[in-house]
N, C-alpha and C positions, 0 to 999 in steps of 0.2 A: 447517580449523583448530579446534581443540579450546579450547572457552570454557569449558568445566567445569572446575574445580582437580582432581577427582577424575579424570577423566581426562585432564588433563596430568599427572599424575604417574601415572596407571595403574595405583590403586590402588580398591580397594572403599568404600562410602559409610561403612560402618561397621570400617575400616581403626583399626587403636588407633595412638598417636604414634609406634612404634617402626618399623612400617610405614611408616607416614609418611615420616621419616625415614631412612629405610634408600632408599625410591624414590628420594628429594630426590636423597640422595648419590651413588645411582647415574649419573641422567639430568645432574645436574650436571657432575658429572666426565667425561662423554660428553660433552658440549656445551660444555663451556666455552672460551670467543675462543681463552684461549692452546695450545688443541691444536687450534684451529680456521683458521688464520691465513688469512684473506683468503673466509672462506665465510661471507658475512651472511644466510644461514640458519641457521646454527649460532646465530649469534648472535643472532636473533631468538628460537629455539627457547628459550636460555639464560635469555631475559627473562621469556618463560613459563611457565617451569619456578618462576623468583624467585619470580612474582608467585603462582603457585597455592600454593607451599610459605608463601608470608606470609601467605595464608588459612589454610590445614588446619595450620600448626603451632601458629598461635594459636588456644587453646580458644573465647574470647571469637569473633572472628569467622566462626571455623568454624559455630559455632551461630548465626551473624546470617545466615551464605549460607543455610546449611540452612533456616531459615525466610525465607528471600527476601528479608530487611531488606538484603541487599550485594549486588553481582551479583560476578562474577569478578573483574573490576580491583578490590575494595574497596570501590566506588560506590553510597550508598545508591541504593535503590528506591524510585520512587516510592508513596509512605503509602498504605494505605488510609483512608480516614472512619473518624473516631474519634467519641467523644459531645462531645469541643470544637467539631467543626468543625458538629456541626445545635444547639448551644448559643447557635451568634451567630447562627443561620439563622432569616429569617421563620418565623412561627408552628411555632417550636421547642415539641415535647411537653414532657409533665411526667411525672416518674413517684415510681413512690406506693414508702412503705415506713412498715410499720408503722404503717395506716393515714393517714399525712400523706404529703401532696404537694412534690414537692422538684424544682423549675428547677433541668435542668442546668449551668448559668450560675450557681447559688449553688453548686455541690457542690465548688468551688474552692474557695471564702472556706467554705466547713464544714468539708473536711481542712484546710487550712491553721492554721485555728483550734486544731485537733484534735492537729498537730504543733507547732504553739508553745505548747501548753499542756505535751505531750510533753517539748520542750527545754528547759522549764523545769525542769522534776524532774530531767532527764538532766542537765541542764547540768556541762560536763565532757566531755563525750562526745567520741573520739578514735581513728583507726583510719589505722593503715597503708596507704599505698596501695598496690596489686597489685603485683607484678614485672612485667616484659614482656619477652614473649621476641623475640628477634631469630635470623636465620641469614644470616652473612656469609662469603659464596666467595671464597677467597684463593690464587692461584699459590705453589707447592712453594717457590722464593727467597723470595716474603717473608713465609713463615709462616717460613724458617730466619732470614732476616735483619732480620724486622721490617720494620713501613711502619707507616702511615697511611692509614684510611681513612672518607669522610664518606658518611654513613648518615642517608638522609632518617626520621625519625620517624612516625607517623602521625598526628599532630598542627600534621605541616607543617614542625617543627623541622627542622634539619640538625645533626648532631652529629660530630664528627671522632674517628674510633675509633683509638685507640695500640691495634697489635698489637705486642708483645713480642715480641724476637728467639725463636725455637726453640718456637712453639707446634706443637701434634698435632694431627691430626685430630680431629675432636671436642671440643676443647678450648672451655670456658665463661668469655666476660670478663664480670666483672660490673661495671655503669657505674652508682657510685652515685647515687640519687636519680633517677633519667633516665627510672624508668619512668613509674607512673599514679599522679595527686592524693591526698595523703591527705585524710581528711575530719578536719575542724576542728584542730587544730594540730598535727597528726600530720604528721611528713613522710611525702613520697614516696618510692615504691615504688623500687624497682632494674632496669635492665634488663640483660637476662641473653642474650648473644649469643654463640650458638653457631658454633665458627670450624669451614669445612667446606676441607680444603686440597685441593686439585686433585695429581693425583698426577704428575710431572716424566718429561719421555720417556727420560731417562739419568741421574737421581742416584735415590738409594733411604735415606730411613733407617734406621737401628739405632741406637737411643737416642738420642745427640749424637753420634755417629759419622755421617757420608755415605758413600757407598760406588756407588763409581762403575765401569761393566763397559768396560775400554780395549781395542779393536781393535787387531792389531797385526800387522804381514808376519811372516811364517816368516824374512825377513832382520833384520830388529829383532827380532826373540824368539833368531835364533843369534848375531849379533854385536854386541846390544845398540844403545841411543840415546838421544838426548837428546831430548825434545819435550814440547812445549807441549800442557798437559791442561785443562779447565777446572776451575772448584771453585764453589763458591757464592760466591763474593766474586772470580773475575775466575780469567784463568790464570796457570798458574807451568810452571816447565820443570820437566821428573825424569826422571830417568835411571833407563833400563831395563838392567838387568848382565847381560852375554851368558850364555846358556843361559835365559832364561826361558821359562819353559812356559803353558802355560792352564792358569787357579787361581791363578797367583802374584799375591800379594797385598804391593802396598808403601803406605805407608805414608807420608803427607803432615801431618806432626805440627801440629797446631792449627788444621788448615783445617775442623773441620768446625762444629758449632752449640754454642757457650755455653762454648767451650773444648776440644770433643771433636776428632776428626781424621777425615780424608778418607783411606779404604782405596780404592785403583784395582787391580782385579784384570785385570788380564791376559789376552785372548782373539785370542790366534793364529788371523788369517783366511788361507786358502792361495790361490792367484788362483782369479781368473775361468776363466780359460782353459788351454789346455793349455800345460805347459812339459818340451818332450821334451830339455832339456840335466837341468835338474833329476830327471827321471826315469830317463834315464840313469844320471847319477852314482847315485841311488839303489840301482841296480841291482849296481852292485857296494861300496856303500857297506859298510863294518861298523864299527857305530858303537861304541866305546873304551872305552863304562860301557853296558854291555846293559844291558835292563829291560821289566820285563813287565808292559804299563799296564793290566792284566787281570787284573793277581794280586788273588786274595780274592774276585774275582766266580764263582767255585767253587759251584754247588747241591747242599746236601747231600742 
């Protein structure tokens, strides 16, 4: 099992965000439960994948693994000795500058002095806190139809994320205030969450259109049917009008995202097996409106 972020996503140390981000989405969309159903390897993989992606796409922690202050899960490392910790230690040195000797056990109360003399001249001083970035994996339904989703912080928070019916791939919610402290009476930063959707085993987008590929017997494509389709919001019935072909595109007005409609195109399956009455009939069949499903494929 692969404890490096760098290679759970399976990319280079020195990998830019675009990279980054390109692996995420790939290995996400591979692993993720709901094309996984019932394989808890997937889904452990899935976790892995979160947790290296919430290192490497954050600048900030990327640079705390790299120099070994986090390990993989986010987890400080234990500190090396600083000059605090031989400052309170028996027979703690001294060291000299500019000819005077200075206990490092005072060198605390000397900057400190050093910055309140500072904050006085400043005084005023004000600054934005950082944005923070986030990456949240959402099923193809409820990036179309909206959800809800609670998103631990790094700071321990939980925050409940409104995803907006008809978001994209890609798409950035920005949650004000949510991200990092400002300093002195600045507010807080933004956090900036990137929605990654998982792509559906049978609907497809096209802007707010859906667009869905319907199987269908060679007897329902010649003497048409009534049946039950699904859509993003549940099934409806639609009728299929005798002669339909592969390609035929109908049309489900308002099914699909923010107002747009659900196109089901039409794919005539012939059986499994042999069927020597149908081949027969074929045989002397001549069908009423010829046609040449070949015409224009002509090489000049």
């Amino acid at each position: 099992m692969a404890t490096d972020p760098y290679e759970t996503l399976g990319v280079k140390r020195d990998a830019d965000e675009a990279a980054i981000r390109a692996a995420y989405r790939k290995l996400a969309k591979r692993f993720h439960p709901d094309l996984n159903p019932g394989k808890p390897e997937a889904a452990e993989r899935f976790k892995q994948i979160n947790a290296a992606n919430d290192i490497l796409s954050d600048a900030d922690k990327r640079t705390r693994f790299d120099r070994g202050e986090i390990d993989a899960q986010g987890n400080e490392t234990p500190r090396q000795p600083s000059w605090r910790d031989f400052a309170d230690a028996p027979g703690r040195q001294k060291y000299r500058a500019s000819g005077q000797e200075f206990d490092p056990a005072d060198l605390e109360d000397i900057l400190g002095a050093a910055f309140a003399r500072g904050g006085a001249r400043g005084r005023g001083f004000a600054m934005r806190g950082a944005d923070a970035q986030y990456t949240l994996t959402i099923g193809f339904l409820d990036a179309t139809n909206g959800t809800t989703r609670r998103v631990t912080l790094p700071d321990g928070r939980t925050l409940d994320v409104h995803i907006p019916p008809g978001v994209h791939d890609g798409h950035i919610l920005r949650l004000k205030g949510q991200g990092y402290p400002g300093q002195g009476d600045a507010p807080a930063g933004d956090a900036l969450v990137e929605v990654t959707v998982v792509p559906h085993p049978f609907f497809r987008r096209d802007s707010n259109d859906v667009v869905l590929d319907l199987p269908i017997t060679l007897r329902e494509a010649v003497l048409g049917a009534a049946l039950e389709v699904p859509t993003i919001k549940g099934k409806v019935r639609l009728t299929i009008p005798p002669g339909s072909g592969t390609g035929t595109r109908l049309r489900l007005r308002g099914r699909g995202v923010n107002g747009g409609h659900q196109y089901v195109v039409l794919r005539v399956v012939l059986p499994p097996g042999e069927e020597p009455e149908l081949a027969a009939f074929l045989k002397t069949w001549e069908p009423r409106h010829a046609v040449d499903p070949r015409a224009g494929l002509e090489v000049e």
